[in-house]
VOGU-3710 file (C-alpha; in Angstrom, 3 decimals, decimal comma):
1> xxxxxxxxxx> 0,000/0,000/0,000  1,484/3,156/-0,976  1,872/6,169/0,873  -0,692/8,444/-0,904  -3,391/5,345/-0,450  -2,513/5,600/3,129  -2,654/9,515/4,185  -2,347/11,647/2,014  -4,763/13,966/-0,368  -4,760/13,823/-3,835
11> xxxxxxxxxx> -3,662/16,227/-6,814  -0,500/18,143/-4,708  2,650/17,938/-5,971  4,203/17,911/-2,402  1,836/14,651/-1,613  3,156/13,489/-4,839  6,361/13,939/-4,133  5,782/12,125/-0,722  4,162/9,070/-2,315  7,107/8,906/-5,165
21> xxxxxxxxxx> 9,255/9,015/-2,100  7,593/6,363/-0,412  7,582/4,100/-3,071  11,322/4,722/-3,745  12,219/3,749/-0,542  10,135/0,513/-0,652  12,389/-0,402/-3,727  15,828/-2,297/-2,686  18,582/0,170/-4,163  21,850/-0,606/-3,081
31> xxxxxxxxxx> 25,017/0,545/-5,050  25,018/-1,117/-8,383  21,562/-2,674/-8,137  19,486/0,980/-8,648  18,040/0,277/-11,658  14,166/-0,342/-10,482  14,262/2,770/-8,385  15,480/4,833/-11,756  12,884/3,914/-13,721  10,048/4,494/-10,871
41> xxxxxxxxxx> 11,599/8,457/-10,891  12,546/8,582/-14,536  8,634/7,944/-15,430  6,985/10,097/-12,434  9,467/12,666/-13,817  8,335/12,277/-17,353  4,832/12,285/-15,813  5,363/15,880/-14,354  6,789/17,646/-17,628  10,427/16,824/-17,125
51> xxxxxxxxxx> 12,303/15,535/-20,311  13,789/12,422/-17,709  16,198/9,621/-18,798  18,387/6,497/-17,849  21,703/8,064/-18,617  24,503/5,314/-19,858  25,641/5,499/-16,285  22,710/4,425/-15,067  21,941/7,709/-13,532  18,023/9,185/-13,344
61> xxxxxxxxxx> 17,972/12,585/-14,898  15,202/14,839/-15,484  15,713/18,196/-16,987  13,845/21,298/-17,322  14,767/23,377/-20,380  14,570/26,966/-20,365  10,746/28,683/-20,614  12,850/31,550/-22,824  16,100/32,590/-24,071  18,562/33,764/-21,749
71> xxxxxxxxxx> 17,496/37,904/-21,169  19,530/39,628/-23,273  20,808/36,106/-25,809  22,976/35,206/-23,545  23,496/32,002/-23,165  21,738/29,490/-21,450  23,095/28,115/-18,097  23,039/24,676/-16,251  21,850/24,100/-12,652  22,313/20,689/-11,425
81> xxxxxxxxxx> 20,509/19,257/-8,464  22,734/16,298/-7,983  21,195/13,640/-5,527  21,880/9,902/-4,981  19,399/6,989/-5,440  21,446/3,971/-3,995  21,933/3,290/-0,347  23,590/1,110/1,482  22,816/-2,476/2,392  20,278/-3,245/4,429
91> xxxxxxxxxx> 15,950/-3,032/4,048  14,515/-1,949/7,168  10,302/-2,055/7,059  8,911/1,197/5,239  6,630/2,517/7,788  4,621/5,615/8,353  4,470/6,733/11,997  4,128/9,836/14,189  4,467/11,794/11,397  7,898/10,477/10,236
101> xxxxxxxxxx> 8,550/8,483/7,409  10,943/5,061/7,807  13,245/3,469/5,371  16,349/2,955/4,073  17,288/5,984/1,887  14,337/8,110/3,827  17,321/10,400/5,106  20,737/9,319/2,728  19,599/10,272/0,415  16,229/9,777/-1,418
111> xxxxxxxxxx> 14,449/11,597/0,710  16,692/14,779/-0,382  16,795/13,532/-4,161  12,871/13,358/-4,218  13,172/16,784/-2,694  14,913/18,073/-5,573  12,886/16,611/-8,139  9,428/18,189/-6,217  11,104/21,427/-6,230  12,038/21,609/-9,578
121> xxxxxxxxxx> 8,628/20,646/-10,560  6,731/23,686/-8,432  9,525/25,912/-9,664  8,796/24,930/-13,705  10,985/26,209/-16,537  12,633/29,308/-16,059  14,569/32,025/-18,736  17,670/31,439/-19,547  18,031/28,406/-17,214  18,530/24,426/-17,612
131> xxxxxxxxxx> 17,662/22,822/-14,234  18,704/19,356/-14,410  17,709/16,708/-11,792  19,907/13,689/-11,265  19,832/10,847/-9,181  23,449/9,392/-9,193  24,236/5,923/-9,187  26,856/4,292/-6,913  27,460/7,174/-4,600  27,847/5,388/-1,741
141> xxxxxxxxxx> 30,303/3,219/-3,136  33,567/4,228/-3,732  33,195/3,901/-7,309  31,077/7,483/-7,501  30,429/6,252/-10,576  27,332/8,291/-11,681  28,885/11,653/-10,420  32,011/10,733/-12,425  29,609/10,118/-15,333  28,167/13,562/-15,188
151> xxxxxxxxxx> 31,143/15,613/-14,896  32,586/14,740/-18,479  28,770/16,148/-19,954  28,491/19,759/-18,087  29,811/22,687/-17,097  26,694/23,916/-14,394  27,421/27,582/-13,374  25,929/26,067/-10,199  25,357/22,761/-7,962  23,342/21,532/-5,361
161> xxxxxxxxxx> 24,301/18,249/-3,807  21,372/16,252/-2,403  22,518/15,241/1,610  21,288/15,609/4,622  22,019/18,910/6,815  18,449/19,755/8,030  16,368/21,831/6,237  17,686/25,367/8,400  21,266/24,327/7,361  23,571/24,212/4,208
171> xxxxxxxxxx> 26,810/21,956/4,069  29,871/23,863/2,575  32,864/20,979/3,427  33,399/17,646/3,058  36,338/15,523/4,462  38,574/13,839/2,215  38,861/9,380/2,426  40,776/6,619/1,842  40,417/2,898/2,007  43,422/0,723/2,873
181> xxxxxxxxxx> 43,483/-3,306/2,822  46,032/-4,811/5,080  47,018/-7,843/4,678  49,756/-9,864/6,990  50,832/-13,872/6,706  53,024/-16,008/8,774  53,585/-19,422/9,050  51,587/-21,563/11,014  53,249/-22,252/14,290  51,735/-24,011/17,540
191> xxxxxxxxxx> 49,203/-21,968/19,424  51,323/-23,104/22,410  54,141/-21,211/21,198  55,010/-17,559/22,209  55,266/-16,431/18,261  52,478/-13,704/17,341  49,200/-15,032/15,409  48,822/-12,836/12,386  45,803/-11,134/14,022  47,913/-10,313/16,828
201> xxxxxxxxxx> 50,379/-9,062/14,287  47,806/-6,681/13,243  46,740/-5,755/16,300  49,969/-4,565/16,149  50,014/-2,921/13,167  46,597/-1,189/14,210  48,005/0,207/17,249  51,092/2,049/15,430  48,321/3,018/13,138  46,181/5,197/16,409
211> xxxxxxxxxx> 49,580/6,245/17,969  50,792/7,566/14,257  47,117/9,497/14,011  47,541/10,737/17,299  50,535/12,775/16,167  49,023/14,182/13,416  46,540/15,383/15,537  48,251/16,836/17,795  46,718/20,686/18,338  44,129/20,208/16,407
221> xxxxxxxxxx> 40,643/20,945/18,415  38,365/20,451/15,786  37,226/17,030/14,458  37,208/18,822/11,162  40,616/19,170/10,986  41,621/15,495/12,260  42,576/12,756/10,732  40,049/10,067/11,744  41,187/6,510/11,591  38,889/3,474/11,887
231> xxxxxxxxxx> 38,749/-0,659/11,490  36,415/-1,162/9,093  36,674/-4,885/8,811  39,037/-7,580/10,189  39,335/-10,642/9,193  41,419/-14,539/9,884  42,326/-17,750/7,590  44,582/-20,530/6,755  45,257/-23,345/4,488  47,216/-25,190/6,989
241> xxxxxxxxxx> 50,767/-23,873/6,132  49,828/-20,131/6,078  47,985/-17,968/8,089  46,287/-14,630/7,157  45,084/-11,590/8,901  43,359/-8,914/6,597  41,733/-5,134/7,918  40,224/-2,779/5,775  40,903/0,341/7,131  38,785/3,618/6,607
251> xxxxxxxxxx> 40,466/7,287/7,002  38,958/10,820/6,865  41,215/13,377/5,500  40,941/17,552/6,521  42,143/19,886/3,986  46,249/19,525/4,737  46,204/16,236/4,948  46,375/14,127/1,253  45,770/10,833/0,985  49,323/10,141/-0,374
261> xxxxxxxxxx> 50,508/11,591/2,760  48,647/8,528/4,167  50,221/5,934/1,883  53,524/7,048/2,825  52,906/6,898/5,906  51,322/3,578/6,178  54,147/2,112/4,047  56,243/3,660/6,454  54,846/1,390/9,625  56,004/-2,004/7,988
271> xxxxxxxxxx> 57,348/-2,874/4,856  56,521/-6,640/4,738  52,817/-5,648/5,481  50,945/-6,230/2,385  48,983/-2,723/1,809  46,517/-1,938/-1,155  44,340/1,443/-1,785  41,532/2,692/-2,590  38,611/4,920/-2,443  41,215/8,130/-2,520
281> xxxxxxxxxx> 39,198/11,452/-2,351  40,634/14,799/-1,498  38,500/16,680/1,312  37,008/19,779/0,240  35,208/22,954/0,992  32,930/25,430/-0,708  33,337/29,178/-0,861  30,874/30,512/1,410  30,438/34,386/-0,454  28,397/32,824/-3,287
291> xxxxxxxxxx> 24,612/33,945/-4,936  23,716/30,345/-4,226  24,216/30,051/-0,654  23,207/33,640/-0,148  20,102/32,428/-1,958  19,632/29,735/0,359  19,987/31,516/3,898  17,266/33,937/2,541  14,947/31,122/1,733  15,580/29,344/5,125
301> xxxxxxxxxx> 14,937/32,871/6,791  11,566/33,289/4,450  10,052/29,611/6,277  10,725/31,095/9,415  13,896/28,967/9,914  17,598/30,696/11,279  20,251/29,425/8,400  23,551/27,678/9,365  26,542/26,376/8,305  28,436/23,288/8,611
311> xxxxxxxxxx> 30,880/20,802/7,145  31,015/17,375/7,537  32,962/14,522/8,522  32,054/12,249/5,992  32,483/12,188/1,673  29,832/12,842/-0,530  29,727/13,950/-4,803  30,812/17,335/-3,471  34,134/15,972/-2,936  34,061/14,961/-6,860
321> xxxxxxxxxx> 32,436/17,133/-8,538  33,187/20,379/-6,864  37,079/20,295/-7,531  36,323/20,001/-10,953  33,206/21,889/-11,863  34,522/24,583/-9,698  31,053/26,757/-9,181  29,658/28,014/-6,570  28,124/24,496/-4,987  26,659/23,249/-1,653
331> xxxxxxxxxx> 25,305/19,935/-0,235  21,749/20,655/1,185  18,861/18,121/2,420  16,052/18,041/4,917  16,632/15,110/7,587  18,912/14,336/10,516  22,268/12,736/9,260  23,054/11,002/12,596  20,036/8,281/11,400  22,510/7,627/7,948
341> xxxxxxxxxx> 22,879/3,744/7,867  21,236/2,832/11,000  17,948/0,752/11,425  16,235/3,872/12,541  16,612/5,633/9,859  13,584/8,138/9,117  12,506/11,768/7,355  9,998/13,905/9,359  7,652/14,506/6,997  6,896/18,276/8,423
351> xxxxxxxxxx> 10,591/18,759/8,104  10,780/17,214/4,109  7,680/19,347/3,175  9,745/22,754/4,984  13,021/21,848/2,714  11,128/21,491/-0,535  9,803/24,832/0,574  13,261/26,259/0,526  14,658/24,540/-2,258  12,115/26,180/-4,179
361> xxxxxxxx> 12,755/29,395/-2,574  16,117/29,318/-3,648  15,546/28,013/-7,128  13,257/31,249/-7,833  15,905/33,421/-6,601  18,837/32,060/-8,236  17,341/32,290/-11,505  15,734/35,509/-11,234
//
């Protein structure tokens, strides 16, 4: 039973958008299986006067072309609302209760994405304006393959990037990441015997890892500016002759620290310790002087909200697409981000309704 069927009037395009949001989230998208969920937007996109595609990455895109030339024939600009339809594993019940919405993907990130495309829709074509909606693939994978997709096809004189931050706040940073496999063998010995099991051997490892992190951080107050060092997996084997400990390691980079600088000094712990990488992003942050988030602080303020700012400690598309695009870009969403992954992840559906209300705001005023 869908959303609308449930509780919700008829004929509104913010009740729309809550039943297309519903139904999104009661479609299993993880990274690299997001096809289902693109086609249910593509065609309620379609539906609602956006020209809306399967892009050859995979990527849902709807786009609004401009209502007139650009005043004066200049030419026509591109804004991009860039959102992500996959999520990560995991397919807790869709519920409606207490006047929240629960799902995976309710907060990271289709409820933001839907957001975008609802916005767009009550905002229409504008002059001089291309408003493009996309829902990337494989976001939260380190692939970022949709986003990587997209930035080869446009040059947007401004972004939006579809993430949480509550609908009274715009994000302006992102930390930077990287992904290291460990892997150490030894021999098989007796357990009796005083040598070091390779999981103690990366215990080991592990703690020269915290104590190495530890000096980097050394003055620095802020989380933001830490380097943030976790155990992401762990794992044991044999085949009777040799035994294996692996870790996946998970770092997240501030602005002066690269993740080659990690590498090095990984490399530099143990040279016999098998070591492969991946998932390198730079960490990044937005100017904050910029029409669009001026536009957006006036929109919170016109919904009765008081505008913030904040970065964050994770990696989203800004961290791709905004080194390269190099516009004026921020990362906006309505929902709490401390609910991203977990079981109890939710939207309040008063607080999606007020950040389509600003997102439309601020589309009207940045292409006035």
């Amino acid at each position: 039973m869908s959303l609308q069927s449930q509780q919700l009037p008829n004929g509104n395009t913010l009740d729309e958008g809550l039943a297309v949001l519903y139904d999104l989230l009661e479609i299993h998208s993880p990274s690299g299986e997001e096809m289902q969920a693109t086609a249910h937007l593509t065609q309620w996109m379609t539906k609602r006067g956006l020209v809306a595609r399967r892009d050859a990455a995979g990527n849902a895109v709807g786009i609004l072309e401009p209502s007139a030339p650009a005043p004066g024939g200049g030419q026509v600009q591109e804004l991009i609302l860039l959102g992500h339809i996959d999520t990560v594993p995991g397919f807790p019940r869709v519920v409606v209760r207490d006047g929240k919405l629960y799902g995976r993907g309710a907060v990271d990130a289709k409820g933001p994405l839907v957001a975008f495309a609802t916005a767009a829709i009550i905002v229409g074509p504008q002059p001089g304006w291309r408003i493009i909606v996309a829902g990337a693939v494989e976001e939260e994978a380190v692939t970022s393959k949709g986003a990587r997709y997209l930035l080869t096809r446009h040059r947007p004189a401004l972004v939006v990037i579809g993430e949480p931050t509550g609908w009274q706040r715009v994000a302006l940073g992102y930390k930077g990441r990287l992904l290291a496999d460990v892997m150490i063998q030894r021999l098989i010995s007796h357990t009796a015997r005083k040598t070091p099991s390779a999981p103690e051997l990366a215990f080991a490892f592990w703690n020269q890892v915290v104590a190495g992190v530890e000096a980097m951080n050394a003055g620095r107050e802020k989380v933001w500016d830490q380097v943030q060092a976790t155990i992401r997996d762990i794992s044991r084997s044999d085949d009777g002759i040799v035994e294996t400990a692996g870790m996946e390691l998970g770092f997240r980079l501030p602005l002066d620290v690269t993740p080659e600088q990690i590498r090095a000094f990984l490399v530099s712990l143990d040279s016999q310790t098998g070591l492969r990488f991946r998932g390198e992003e730079f960490a990044y942050r937005a100017e904050k002087n910029t029409p669009l988030v001026r536009a957006f602080l006036a929109a919170v303020r016109s919904q009765g909200g008081e505008p913030g700012f904040v970065v964050k400690t994770c990696t989203c598309d800004m961290n791709v697409t905004g080194p390269v695009w190099r516009c004026p870009i921020l990362a906006y969403g309505p929902g709490d981000s401390t609910l991203d992954h977990t079981p109890q992840e939710h939207i309040e559906i008063a607080e999606w309704r007020q950040g389509v209300a600003v997102l439309a705001d601020a589309l009207r005023r940045v292409t006035a």
